[in-house]
SERO-4910 file (N, C-alpha, C, O; in steps of 0.05 Angstrom, whole numbers):
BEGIN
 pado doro    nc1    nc2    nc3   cac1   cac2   cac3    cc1    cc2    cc3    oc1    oc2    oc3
  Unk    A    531    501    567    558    510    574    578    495    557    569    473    550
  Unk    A    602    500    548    618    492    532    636    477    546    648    486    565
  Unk    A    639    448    535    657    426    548    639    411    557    649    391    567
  Unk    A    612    411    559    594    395    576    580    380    552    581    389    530
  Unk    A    570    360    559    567    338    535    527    343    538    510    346    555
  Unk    A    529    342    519    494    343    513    478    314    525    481    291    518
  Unk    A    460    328    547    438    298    554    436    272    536    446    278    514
  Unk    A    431    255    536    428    227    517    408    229    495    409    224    471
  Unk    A    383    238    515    361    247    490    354    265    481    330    268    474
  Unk    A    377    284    479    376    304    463    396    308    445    403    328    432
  Unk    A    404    282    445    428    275    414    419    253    395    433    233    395
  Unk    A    397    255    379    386    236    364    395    236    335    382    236    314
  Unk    A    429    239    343    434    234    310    447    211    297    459    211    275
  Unk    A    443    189    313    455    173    299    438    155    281    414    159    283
  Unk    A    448    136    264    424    128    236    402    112    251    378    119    247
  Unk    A    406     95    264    377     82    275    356     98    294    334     88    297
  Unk    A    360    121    305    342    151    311    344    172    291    335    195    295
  Unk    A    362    163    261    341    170    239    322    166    224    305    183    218
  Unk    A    321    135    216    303    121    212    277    133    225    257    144    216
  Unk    A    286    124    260    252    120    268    247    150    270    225    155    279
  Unk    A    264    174    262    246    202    261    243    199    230    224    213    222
  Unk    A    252    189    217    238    188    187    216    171    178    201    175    159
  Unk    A    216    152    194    186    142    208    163    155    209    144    156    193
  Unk    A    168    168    232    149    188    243    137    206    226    112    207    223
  Unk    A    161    230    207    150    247    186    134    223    167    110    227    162
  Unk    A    143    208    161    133    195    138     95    186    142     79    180    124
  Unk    A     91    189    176     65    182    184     43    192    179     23    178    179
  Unk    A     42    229    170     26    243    162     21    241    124      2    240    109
  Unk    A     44    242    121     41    225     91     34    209     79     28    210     55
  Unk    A     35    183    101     16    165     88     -9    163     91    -23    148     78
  Unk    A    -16    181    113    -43    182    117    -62    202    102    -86    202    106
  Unk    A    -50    218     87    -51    236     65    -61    216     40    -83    215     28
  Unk    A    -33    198     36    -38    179      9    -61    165      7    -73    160    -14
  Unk    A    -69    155     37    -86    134     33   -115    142     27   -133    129     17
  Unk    A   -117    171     39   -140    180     31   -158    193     11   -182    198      9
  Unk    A   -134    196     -6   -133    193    -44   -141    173    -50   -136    152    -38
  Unk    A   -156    178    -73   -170    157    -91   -154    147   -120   -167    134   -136
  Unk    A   -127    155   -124   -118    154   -146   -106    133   -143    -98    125   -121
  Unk    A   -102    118   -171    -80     95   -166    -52    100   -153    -45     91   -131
  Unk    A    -41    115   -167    -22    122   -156    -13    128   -123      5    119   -109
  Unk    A    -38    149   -119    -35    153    -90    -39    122    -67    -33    124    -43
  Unk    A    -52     96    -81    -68     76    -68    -28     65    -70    -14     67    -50
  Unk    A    -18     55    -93     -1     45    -96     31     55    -82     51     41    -77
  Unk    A     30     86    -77     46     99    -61     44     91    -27     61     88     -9
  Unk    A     22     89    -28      7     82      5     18     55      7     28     50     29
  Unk    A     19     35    -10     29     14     -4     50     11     -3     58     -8     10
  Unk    A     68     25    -14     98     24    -13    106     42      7    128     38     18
  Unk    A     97     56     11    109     77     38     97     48     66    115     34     77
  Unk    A     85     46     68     78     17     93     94      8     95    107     13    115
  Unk    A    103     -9     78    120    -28     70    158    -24     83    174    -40     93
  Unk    A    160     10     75    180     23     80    183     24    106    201     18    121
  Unk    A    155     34    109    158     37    138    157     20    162    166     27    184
  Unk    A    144     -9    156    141    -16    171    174    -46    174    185    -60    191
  Unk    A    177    -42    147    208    -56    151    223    -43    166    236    -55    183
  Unk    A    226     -8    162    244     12    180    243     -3    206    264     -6    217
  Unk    A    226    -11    217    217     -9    253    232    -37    265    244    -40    286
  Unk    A    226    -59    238    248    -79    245    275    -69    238    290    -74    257
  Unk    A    290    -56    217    310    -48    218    324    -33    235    347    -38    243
  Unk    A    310    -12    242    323     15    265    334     -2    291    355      2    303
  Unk    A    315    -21    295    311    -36    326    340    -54    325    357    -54    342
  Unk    A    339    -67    304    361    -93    298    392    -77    299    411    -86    312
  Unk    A    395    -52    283    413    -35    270    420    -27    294    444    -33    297
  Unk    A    412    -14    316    417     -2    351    430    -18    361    455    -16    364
  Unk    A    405    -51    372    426    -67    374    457    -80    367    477    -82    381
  Unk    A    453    -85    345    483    -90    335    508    -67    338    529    -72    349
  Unk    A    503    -45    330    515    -24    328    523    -16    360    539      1    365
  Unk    A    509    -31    377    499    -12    411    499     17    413    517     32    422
  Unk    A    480     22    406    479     58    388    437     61    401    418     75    394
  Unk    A    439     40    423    409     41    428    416     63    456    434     60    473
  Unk    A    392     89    453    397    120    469    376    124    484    356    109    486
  Unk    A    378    137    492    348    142    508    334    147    503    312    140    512
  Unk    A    342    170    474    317    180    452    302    161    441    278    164    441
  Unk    A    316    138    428    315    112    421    289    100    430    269     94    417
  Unk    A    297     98    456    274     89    475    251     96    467    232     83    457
  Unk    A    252    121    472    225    139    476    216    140    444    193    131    440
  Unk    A    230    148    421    211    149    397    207    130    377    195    136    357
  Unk    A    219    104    380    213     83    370    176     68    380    160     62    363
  Unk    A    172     67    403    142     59    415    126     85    403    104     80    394
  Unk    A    137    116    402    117    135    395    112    125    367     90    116    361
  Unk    A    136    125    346    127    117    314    118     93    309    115     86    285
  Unk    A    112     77    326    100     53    331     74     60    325     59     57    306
  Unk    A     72     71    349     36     75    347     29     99    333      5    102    331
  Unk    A     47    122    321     36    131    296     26    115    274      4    114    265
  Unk    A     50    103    266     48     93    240     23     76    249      6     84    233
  Unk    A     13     60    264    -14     52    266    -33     66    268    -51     54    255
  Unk    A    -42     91    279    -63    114    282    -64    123    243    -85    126    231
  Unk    A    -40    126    232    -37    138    210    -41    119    183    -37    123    160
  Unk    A    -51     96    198    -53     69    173    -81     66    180    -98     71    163
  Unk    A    -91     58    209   -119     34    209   -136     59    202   -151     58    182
  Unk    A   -134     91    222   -156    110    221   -167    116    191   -192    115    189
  Unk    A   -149    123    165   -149    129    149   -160    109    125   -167    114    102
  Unk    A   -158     87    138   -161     61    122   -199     61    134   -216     56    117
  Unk    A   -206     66    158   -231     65    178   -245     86    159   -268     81    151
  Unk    A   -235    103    153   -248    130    139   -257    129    111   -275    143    101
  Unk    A   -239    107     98   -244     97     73   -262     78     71   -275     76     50
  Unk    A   -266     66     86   -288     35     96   -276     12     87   -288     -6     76
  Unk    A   -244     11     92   -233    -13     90   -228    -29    108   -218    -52    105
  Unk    A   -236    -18    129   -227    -22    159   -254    -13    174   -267      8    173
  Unk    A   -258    -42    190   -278    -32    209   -273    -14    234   -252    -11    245
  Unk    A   -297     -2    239   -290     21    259   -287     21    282   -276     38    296
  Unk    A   -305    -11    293   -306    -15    315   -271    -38    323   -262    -39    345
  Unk    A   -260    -50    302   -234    -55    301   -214    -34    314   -201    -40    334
  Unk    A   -213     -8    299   -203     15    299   -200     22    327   -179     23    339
  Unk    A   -222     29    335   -225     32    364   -218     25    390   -212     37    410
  Unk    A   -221    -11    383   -211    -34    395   -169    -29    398   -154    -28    417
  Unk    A   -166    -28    379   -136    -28    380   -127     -5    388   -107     -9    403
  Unk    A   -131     20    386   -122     45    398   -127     47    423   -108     54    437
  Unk    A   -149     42    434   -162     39    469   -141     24    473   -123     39    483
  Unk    A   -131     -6    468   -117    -25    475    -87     -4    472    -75      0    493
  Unk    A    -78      4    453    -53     18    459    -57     48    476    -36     57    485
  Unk    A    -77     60    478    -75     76    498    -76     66    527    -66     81    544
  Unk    A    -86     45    532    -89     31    564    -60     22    570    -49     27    592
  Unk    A    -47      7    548    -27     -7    552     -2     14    560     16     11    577
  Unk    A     -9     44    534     14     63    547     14     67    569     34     62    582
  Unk    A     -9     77    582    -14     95    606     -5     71    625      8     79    645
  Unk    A    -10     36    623      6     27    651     31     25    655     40     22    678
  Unk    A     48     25    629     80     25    626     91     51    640    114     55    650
  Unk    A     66     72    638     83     94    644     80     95    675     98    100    691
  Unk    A     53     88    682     50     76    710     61     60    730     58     60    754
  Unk    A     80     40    709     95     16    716    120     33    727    127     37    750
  Unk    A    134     41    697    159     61    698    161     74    723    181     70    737
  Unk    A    142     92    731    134    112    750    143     93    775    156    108    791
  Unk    A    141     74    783    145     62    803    170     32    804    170     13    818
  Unk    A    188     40    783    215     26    786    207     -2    766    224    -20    765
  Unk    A    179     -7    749    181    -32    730    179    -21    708    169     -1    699
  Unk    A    193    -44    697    194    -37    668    181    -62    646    190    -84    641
  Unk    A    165    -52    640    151    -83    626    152    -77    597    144    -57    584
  Unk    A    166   -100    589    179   -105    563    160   -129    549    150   -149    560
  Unk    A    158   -116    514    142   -132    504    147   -159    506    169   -168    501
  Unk    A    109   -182    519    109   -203    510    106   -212    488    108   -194    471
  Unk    A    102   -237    475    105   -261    448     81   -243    439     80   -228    420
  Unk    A     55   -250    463     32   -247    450     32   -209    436     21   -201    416
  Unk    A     47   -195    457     44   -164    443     65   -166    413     60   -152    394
  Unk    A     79   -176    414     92   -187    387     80   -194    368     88   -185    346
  Unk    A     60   -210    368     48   -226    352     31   -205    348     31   -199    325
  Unk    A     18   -192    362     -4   -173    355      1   -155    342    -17   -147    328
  Unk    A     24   -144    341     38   -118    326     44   -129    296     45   -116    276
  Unk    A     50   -161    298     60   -168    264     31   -173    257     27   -171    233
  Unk    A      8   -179    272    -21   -184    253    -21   -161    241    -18   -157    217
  Unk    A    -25   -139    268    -36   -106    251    -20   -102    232    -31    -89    215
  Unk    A     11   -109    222     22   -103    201     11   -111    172      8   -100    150
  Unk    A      5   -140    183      0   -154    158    -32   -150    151    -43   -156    131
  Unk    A    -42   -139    171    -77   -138    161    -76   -103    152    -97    -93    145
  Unk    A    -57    -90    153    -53    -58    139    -50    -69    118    -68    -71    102
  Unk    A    -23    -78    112    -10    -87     89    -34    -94     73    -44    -79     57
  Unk    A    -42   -116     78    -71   -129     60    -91   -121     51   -104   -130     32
  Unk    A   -100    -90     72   -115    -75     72   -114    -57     42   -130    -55     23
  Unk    A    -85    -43     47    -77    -27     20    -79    -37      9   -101    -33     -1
  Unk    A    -61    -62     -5    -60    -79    -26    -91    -83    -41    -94    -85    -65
  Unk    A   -110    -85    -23   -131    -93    -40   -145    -65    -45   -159    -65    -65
  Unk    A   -144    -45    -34   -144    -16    -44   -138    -15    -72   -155     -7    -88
  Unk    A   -115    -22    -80   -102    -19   -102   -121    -43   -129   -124    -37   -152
  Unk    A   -130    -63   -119   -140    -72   -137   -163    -58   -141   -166    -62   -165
  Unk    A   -182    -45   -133   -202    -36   -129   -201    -21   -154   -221    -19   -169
  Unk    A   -180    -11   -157   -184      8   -187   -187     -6   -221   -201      2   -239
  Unk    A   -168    -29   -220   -174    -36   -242   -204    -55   -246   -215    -64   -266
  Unk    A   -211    -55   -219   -234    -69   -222   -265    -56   -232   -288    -66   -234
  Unk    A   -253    -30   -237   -270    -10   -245   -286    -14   -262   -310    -11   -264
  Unk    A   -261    -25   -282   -255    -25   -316   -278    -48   -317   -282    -59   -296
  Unk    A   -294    -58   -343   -313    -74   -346   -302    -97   -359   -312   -119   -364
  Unk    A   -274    -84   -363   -245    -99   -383   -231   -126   -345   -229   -149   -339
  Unk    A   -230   -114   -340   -219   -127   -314   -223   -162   -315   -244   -175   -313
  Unk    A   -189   -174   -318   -195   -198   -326   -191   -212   -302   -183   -202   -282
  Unk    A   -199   -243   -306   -205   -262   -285   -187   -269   -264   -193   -273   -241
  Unk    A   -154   -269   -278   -128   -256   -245   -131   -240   -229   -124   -243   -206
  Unk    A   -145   -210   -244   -146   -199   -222   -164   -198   -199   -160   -190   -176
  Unk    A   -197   -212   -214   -215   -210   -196   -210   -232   -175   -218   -230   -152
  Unk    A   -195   -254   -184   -187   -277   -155   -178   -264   -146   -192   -257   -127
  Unk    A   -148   -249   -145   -135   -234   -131   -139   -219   -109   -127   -217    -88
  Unk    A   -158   -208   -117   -180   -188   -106   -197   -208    -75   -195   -206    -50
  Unk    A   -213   -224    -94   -230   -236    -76   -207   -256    -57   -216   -274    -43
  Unk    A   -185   -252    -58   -171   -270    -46   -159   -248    -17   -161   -254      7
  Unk    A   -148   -227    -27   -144   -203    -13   -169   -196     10   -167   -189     34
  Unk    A   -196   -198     -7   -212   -190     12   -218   -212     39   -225   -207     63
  Unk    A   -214   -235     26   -227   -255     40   -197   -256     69   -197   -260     93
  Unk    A   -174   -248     49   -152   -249     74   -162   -223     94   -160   -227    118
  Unk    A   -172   -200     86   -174   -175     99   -192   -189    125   -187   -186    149
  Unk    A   -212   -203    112   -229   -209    133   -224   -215    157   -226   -202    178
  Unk    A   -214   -242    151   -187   -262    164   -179   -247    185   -186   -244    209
  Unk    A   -165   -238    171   -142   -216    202   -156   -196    211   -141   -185    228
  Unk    A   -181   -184    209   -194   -170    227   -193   -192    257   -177   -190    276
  Unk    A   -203   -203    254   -214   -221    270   -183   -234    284   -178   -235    308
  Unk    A   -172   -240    268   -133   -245    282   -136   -225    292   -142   -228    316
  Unk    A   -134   -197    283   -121   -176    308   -138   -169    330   -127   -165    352
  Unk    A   -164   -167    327   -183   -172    352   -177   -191    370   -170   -188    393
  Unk    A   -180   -215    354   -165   -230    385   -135   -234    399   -131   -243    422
  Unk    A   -117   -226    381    -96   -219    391    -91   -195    407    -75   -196    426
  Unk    A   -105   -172    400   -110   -151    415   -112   -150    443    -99   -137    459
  Unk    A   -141   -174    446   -150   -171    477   -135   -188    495   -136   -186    519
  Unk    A   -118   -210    479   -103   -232    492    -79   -215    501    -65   -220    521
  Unk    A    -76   -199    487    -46   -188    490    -47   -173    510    -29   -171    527
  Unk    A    -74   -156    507    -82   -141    538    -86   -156    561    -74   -152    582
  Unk    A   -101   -171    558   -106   -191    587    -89   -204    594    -92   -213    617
  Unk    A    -59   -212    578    -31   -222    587    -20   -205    596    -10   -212    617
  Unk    A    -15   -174    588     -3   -149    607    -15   -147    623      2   -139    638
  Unk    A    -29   -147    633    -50   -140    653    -48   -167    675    -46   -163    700
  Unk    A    -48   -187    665    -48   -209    685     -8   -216    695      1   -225    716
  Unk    A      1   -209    675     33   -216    690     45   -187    707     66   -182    718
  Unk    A     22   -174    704     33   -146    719     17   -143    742     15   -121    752
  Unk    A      5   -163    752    -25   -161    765    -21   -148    794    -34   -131    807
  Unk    A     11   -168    803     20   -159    829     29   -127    832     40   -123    854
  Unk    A     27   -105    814     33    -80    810     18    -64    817     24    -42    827
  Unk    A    -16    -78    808    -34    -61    815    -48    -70    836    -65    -57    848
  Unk    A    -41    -99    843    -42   -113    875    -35    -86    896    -52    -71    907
  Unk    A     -3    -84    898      2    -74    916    -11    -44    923    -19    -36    945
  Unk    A    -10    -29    894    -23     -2    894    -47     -2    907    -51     19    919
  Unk    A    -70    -23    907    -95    -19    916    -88    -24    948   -101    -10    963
  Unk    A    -67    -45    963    -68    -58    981    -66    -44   1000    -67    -53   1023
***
């Protein structure tokens, strides 16, 4: 009807709910790139991450300041969250850069974690990220990040020419890849068993 102001989340035009819908498109794309074997496409994949995953600290900071944070806001900033992760580790899992049983581990963990917020929500709480879910979200960045990056070396290492910078580089990348499997596994389950344990009285009462 005319004169009546449009719902909250159904006005997602201001720049920080552009970002995170440019986010979002950008998620099938990179999961496109990564699954190319070309340099280019390996080296595009790393720079679209990169883009994207600075966007998520930007959009978030940019709302704040601006107070331009909506309801839409709300809702599709956590969705391009966990795209851009489905659309990085899966694709990376498919390539064999990424273990599978990792893969699995962290999506279970973000599907359990959605379903109790929404469970939480549903009944008047609202549980807002802890340190440890913080910390977990910058490992998975930095063990994607690391992931690609050494994708990219992979090609010149082809060459029989491939000189001794790049092969440290390489073996330095891999040995970090390793590394942070194992960081985000256990940040993973800590991060779960801290939601789960500071919310405990939630699912206290529900059973009681």
């Amino acid at each position: 009807m005319h004169g009546r102001s449009a719902p909250r989340y159904l006005a997602p035009v201001n720049l920080p709910n552009r970002i995170t819908l440019a986010r979002i498109v950008a998620c099938p794309v990179l999961a496109a790139l990564i699954l190319l074997d070309p340099l280019w496409a390996r080296t595009a994949a790393f720079a679209l991450f990169l883009v994207a995953a600075f966007s998520d600290v930007y959009d978030g900071a940019l709302a704040r300041r601006s107070r331009r944070i909506t309801a839409f806001g709300k809702l599709a900033d956590p969705v391009a969250d966990k795209l851009l992760l489905a659309s990085t580790f899966i694709p990376l899992a498919v390539q064999g850069a990424l273990s599978a049983w990792l893969v699995l581990l962290v999506l279970a963990r973000e599907i359990l974690i959605t379903i109790f917020r929404r469970y939480a929500l549903a009944r008047g709480r609202v549980i807002s990220a802890s340190p440890l879910g913080k910390a977990k979200a910058l490992s998975q960045n930095w063990l994607a990040g690391t992931a690609l990056f050494a994708r990219i070396l992979e090609v010149p290492l082809r060459r029989p020419a491939a000189g001794r910078p790049v092969r440290v580089l390489d073996r330095v990348a891999d040995v970090s890849v390793e590394v942070l499997v194992w960081v985000v596994a256990v940040l993973t389950l800590l991060s779960l068993a801290d939601y789960l344990y500071r919310n405990r009285a939630l699912m206290v009462r529900e059973t009681a």
